[in-house]
C-alpha positions in Angstrom: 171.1 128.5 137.5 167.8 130.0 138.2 165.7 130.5 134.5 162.4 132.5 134.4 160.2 132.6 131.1 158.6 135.3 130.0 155.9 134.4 127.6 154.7 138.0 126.1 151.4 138.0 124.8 150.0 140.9 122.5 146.3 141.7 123.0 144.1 140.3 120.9 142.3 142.3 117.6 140.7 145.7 118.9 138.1 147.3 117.5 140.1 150.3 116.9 143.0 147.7 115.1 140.0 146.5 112.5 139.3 150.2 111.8 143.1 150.8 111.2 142.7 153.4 114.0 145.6 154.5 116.0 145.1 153.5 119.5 148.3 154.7 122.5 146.7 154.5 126.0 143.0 154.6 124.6 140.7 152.9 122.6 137.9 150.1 123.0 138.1 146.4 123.3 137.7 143.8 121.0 136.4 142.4 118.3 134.6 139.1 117.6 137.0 138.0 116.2 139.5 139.2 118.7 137.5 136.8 121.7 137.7 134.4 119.4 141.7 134.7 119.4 141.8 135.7 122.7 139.8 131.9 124.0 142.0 129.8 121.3 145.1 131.8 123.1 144.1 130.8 126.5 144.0 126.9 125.3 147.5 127.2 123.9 148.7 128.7 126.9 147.9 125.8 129.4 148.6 123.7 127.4 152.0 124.6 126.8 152.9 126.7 130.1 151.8 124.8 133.1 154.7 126.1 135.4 152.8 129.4 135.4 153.4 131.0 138.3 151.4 134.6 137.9 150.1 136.7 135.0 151.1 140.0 134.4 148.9 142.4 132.4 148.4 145.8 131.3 145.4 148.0 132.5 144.1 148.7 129.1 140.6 146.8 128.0 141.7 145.6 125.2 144.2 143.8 127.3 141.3 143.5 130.2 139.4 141.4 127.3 142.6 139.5 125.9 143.6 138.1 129.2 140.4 137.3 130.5 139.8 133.8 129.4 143.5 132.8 130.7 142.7 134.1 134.4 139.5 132.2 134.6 141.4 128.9 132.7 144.1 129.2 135.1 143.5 130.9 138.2 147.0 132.8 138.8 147.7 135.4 140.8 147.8 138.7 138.5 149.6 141.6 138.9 148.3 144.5 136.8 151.0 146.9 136.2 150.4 150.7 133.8 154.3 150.4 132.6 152.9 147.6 130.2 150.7 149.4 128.5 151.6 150.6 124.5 153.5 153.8 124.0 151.3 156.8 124.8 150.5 158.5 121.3 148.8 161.9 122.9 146.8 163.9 120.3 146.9 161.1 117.3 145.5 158.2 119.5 141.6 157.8 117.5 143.2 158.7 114.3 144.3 157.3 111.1 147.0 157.4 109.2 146.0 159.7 106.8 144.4 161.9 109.7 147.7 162.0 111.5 149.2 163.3 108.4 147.0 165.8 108.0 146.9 167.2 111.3 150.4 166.5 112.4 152.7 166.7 108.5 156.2 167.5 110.0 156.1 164.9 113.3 154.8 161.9 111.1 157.0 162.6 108.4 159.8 162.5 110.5 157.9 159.2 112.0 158.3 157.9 108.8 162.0 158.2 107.8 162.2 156.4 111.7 163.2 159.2 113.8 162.1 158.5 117.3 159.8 161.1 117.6 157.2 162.3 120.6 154.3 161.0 118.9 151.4 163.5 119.5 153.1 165.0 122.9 153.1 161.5 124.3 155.8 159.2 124.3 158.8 158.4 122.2 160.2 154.6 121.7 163.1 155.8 124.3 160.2 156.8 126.7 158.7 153.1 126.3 161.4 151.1 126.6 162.7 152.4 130.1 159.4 151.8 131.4 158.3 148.5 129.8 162.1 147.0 130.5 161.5 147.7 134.2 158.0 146.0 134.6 159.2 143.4 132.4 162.5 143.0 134.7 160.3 143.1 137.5 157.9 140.1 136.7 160.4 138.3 135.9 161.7 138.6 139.8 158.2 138.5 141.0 157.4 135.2 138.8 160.5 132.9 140.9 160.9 129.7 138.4 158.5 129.1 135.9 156.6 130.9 133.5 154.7 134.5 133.8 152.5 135.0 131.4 152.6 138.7 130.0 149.7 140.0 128.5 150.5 143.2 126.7 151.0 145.1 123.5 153.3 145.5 120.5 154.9 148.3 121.4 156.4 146.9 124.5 156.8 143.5 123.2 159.2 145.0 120.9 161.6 147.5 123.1 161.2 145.0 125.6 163.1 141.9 123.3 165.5 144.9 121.2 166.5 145.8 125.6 167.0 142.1 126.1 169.1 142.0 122.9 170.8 144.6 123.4 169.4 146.6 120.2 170.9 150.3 120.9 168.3 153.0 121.3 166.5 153.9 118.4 166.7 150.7 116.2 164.3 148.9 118.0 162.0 149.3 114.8 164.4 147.2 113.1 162.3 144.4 114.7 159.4 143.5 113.1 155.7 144.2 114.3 153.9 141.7 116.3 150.6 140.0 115.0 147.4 140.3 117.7 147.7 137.2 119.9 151.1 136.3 119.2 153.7 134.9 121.3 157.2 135.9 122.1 159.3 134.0 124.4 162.4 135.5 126.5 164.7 133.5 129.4 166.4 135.1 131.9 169.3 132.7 132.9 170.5 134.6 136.1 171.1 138.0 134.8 170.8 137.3 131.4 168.0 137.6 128.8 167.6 135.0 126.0 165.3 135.6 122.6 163.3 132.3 122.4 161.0 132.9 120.3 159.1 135.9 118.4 155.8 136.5 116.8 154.7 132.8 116.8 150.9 132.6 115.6 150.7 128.8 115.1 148.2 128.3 117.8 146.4 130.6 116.0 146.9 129.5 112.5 145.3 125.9 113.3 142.1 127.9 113.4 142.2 130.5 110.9 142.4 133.1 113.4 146.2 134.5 112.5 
């Protein structure tokens, strides 16, 4: 039976996460306190995953930044790939909450009651699972046996476990958020996608940096 692991890694904290800012395809990098995650992540990762066999990451700096100390501790080959980046919020990407509200009532109150909505004239939850599913199916070809290490974001962390689960369309919200730095764990056994683990933060934790 051939097994591949998928160890998916949300970014570390972003500026724009301290600032409770809305962030999509934009946004800057991180904070101090998001390096910091991002180095103790990197430790937790070779120490636990040494049949790596590549890295996979979003374009996105925050992602960039997160996945950074990793490719200079390991020295994988890495395949950068658009499809894992977060769901494309259009117009309300560098706004808050309460701005989106304002600006956009009917969309995010419909957000709200969890309707699947376009958010901002980007992308809807349906938009980012097809995508994310197919990078995420296609490390796992690329990564042989072993480990690839996914560096990515909550949005895709999320569709990409409820499509391995098969979680119809439209609940994948039913899942709970994933905490900057975590790490969530699927195995493919053949053709078939196992839930690990989700949202573990105790490499984190040790340091105070969950």
């Amino acid at each position: 039976m051939r097994r591949v692991r998928l160890v998916l890694v949300r970014h570390a904290e972003s500026l724009w996460n301290a600032a409770g800012i809305f962030q999509g395809h934009e946004g800057p990098g991180l904070t101090e306190r998001g390096h910091a995650q991002a180095r103790a992540t990197a430790k937790a990762l070779g120490n636990a995953y040494a049949d790596a066999t590549l890295i996979a990451r979003s374009d996105l700096i925050r992602v960039v930044e997160t996945a950074a100390p990793t490719e200079r501790q390991l020295a994988l080959p890495v395949h950068v790939d658009q499809r894992l980046r977060e769901l494309d919020v259009g117009s309300w990407a560098g706004k808050t909450h309460a701005q989106i509200r304002a600006d956009d009532p009917a969309a995010a109150a419909a957000w709200g009651r969890g309707v699947d909505v376009t958010r901002g004239g980007g992308e809807s939850f349906a938009d980012l699972r097809r995508r994310a599913w197919a990078a995420l199916c296609e490390v796992a070809e690329r990564a042989g046996e072993g480990s690839a290490l996914v560096f990515t974001h909550g949005g895709p962390i999320r569709v990409g476990v409820a499509a391995a689960l098969s979680v119809p369309p439209g609940r994948e919200q039913s899942l709970g958020s994933v905490a900057n730095c975590s790490l969530t764990v699927l195995e493919r056994h053949d053709r078939d996608m196992v839930l690990v683990a989700y949202n573990r933060v105790g490499h984190l934790s040790a340091t105070g940096l969950e």
